[in-house]
VOPAGU-2260 file (C-alpha; in pm, 1 decimal, decimal comma):
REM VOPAGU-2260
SITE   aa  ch    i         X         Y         Z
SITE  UNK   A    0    5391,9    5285,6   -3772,7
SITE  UNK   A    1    5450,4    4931,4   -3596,4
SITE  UNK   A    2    5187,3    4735,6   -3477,1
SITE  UNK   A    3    5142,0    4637,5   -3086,8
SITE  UNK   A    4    5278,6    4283,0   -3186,6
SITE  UNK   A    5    5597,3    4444,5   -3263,5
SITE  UNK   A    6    5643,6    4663,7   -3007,5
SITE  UNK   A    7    5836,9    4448,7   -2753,7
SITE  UNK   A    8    6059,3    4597,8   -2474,4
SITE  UNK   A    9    6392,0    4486,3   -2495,6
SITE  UNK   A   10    6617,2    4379,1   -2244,5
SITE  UNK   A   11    6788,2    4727,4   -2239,8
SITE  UNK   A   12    6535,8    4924,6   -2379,2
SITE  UNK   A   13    6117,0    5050,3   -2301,6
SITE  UNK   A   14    5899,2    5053,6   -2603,3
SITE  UNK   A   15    5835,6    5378,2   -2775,0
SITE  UNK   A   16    5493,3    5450,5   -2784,0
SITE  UNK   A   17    5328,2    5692,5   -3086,5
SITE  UNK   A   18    5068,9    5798,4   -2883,0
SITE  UNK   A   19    4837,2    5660,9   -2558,0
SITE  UNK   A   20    4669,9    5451,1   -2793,3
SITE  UNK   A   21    4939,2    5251,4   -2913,6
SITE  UNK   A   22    5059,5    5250,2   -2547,7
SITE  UNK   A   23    4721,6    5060,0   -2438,3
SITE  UNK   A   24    4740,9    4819,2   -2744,5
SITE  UNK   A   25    5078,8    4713,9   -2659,0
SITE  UNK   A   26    4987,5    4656,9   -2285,0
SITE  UNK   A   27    4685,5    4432,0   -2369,1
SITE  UNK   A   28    4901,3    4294,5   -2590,3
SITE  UNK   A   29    5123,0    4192,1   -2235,9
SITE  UNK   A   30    4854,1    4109,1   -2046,4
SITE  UNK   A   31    4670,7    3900,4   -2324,8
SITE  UNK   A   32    5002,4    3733,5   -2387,3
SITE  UNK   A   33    5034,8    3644,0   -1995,1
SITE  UNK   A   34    4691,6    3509,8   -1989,2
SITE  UNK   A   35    4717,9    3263,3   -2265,1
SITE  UNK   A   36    5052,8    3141,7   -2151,7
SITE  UNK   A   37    4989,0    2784,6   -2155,7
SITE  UNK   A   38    5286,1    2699,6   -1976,2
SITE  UNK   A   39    5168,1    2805,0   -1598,1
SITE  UNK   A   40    5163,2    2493,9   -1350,0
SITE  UNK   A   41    4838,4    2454,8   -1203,6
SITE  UNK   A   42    4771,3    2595,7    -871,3
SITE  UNK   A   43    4776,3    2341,7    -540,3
SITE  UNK   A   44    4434,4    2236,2    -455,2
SITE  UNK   A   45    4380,1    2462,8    -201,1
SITE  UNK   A   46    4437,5    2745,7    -404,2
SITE  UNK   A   47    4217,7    2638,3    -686,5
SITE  UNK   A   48    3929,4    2901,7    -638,4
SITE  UNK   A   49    4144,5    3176,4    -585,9
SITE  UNK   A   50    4284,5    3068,0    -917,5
SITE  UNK   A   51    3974,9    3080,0   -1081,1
SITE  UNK   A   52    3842,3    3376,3    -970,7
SITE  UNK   A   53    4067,3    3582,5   -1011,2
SITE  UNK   A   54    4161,3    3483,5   -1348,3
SITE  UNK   A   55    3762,2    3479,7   -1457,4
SITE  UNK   A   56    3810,3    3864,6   -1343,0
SITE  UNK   A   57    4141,8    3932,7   -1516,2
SITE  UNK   A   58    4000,0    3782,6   -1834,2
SITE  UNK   A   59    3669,5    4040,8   -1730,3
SITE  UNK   A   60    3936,6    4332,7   -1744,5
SITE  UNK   A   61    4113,5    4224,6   -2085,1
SITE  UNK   A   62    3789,7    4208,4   -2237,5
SITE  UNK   A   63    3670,8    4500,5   -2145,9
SITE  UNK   A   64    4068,0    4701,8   -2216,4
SITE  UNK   A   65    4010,1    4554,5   -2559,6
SITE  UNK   A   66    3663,5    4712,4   -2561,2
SITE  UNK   A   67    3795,7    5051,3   -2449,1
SITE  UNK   A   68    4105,0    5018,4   -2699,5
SITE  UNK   A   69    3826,9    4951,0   -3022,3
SITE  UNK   A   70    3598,9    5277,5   -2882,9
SITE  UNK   A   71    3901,0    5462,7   -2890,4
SITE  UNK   A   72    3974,2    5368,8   -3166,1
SITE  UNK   A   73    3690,1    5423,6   -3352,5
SITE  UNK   A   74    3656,5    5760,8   -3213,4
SITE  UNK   A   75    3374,6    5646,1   -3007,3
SITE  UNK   A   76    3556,3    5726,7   -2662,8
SITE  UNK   A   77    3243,4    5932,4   -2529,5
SITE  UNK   A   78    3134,1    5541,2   -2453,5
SITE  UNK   A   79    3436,5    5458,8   -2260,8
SITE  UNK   A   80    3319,9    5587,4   -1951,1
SITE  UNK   A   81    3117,4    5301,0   -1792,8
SITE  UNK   A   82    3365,1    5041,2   -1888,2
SITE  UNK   A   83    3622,1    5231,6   -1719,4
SITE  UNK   A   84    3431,2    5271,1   -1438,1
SITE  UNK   A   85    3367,1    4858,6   -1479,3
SITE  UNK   A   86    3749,9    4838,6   -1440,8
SITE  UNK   A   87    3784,2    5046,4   -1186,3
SITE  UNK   A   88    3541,0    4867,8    -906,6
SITE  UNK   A   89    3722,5    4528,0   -1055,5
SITE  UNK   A   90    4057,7    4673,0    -964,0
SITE  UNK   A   91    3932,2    4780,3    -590,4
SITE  UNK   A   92    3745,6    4457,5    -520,4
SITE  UNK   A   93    4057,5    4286,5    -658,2
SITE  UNK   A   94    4266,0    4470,3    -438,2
SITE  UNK   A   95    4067,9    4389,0    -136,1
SITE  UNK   A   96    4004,2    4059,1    -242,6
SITE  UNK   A   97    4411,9    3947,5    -265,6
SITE  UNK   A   98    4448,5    4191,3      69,8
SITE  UNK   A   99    4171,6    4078,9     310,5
SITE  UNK   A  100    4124,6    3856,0     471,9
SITE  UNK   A  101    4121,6    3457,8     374,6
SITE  UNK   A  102    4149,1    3423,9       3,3
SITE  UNK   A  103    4009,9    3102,2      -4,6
SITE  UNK   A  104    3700,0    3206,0     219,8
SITE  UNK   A  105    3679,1    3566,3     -48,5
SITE  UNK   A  106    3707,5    3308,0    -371,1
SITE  UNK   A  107    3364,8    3103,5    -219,3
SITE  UNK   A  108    3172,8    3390,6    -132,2
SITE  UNK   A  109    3270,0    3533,2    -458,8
SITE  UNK   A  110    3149,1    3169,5    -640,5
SITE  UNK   A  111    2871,3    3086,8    -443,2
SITE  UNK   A  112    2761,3    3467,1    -453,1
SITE  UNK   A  113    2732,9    3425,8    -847,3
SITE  UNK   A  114    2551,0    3063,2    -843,4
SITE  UNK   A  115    2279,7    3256,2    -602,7
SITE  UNK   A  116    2241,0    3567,8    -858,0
SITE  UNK   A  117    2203,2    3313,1   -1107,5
SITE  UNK   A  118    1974,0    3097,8    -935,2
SITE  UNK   A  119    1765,3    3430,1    -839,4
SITE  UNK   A  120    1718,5    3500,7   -1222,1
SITE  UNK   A  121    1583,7    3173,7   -1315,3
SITE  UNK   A  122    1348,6    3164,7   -1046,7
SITE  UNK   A  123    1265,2    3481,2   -1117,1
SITE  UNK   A  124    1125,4    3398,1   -1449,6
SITE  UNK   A  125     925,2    3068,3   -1402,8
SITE  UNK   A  126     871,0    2867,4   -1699,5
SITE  UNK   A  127    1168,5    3018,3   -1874,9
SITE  UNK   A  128    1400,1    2684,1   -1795,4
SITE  UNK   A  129    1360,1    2376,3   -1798,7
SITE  UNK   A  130    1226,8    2237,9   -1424,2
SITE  UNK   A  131    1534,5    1994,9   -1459,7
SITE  UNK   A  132    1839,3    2314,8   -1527,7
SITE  UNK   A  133    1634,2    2484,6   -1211,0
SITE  UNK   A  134    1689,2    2163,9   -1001,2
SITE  UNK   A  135    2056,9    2109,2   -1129,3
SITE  UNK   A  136    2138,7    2489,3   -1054,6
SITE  UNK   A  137    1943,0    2411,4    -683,8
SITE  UNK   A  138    2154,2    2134,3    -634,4
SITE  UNK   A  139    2454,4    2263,3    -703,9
SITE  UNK   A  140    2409,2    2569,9    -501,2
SITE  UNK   A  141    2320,1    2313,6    -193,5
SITE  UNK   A  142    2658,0    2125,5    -282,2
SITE  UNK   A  143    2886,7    2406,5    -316,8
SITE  UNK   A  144    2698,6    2537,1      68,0
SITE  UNK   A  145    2781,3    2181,6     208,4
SITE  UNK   A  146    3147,4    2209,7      70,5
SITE  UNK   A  147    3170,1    2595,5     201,2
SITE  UNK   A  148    2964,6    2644,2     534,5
SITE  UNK   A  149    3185,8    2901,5     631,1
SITE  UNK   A  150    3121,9    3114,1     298,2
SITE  UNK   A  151    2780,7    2995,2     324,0
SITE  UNK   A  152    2736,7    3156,2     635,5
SITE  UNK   A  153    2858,7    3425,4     591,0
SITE  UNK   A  154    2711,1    3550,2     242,9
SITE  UNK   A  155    2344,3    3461,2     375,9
SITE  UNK   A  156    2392,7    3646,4     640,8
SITE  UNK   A  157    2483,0    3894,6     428,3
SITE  UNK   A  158    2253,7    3875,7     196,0
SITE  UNK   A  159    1957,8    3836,9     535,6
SITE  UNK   A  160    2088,1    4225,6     571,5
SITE  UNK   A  161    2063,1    4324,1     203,1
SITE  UNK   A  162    2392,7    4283,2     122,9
SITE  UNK   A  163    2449,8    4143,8    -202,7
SITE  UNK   A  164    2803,5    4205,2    -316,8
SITE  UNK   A  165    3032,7    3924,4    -210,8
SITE  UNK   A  166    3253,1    4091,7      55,5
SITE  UNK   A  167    2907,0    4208,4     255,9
SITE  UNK   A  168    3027,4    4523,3     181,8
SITE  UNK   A  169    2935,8    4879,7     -21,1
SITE  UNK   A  170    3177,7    4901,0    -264,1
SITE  UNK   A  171    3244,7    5287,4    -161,0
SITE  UNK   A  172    3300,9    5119,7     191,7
SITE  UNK   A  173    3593,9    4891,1      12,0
């Protein structure tokens, strides 16, 4: 059979696929392709989180397709379950990340959410880092609150309630 790198639709024509399997291969093959285009302008500045974030979670959901595709394929699919459950909560807090509200506001919370989980660990485990890493991460948490207040508001208030996801939100409630 062909591999995924030749399987290319062409302008007239889909791809025929052998099976489901060769039908995910080829579409990370797309999606990895997309990704490591190196020929995307850079975002305005304003848009710069968003950017990240949401390409930090598409490269999340290509890693963990390519994960699924090598169980499969190594007739291990009886372990695909949690990492298709791990890309479907991306997909719905991707979803209501690009539809609600402000993106840039979402792309903070989502950022400084993950410096505070960090932060949590290694204070958590005193002794484990270096007293200088804990200040750096300290600082930078302080930084990113003075360049957010909105997002910094909001997530420890959030977090003041128990909330720890990013949106303030249960993901069954997204």
């Amino acid at each position: 059979g062909r591999t995924s790198s030749e399987m290319r639709a062409d302008a007239d024509t889909a791809p025929a696929f052998e099976s489901e399997i060769h039908r995910l291969d080829w579409l990370i093959g797309q999606v990895e392709e997309r990704v490591t285009n190196r020929d995307v302008a850079p975002p305005a500045a304003e848009f710069l989180e968003v950017f990240v974030v949401t390409s930090l979670w598409l490269n999340s959901a290509l890693a963990q397709a390519k994960a699924i595709l090598l169980l499969i394929t190594q007739d291990l699919s009886e372990a695909v379950g949690p990492l298709q459950r791990a890309l479907w909560e991306r997909w719905i807090e991707w979803r209501y990340f690009l539809k609600q509200g402000d993106r840039a506001l979402n792309a903070a919370k989502v950022n400084l959410n993950a410096m505070l989980e960090a932060l949590g660990v290694v204070e958590e485990q005193p002794g484990k880092v270096e007293p200088s890493m804990l200040a750096q991460l300290q600082r930078a948490v302080q930084e990113f609150e003075a360049q957010h207040p909105r997002a910094s508001a909001e997530v420890r208030a959030q977090r003041k309630k128990y909330m720890y996801h990013w949106s303030g939100m249960r993901r069954s409630k997204m």
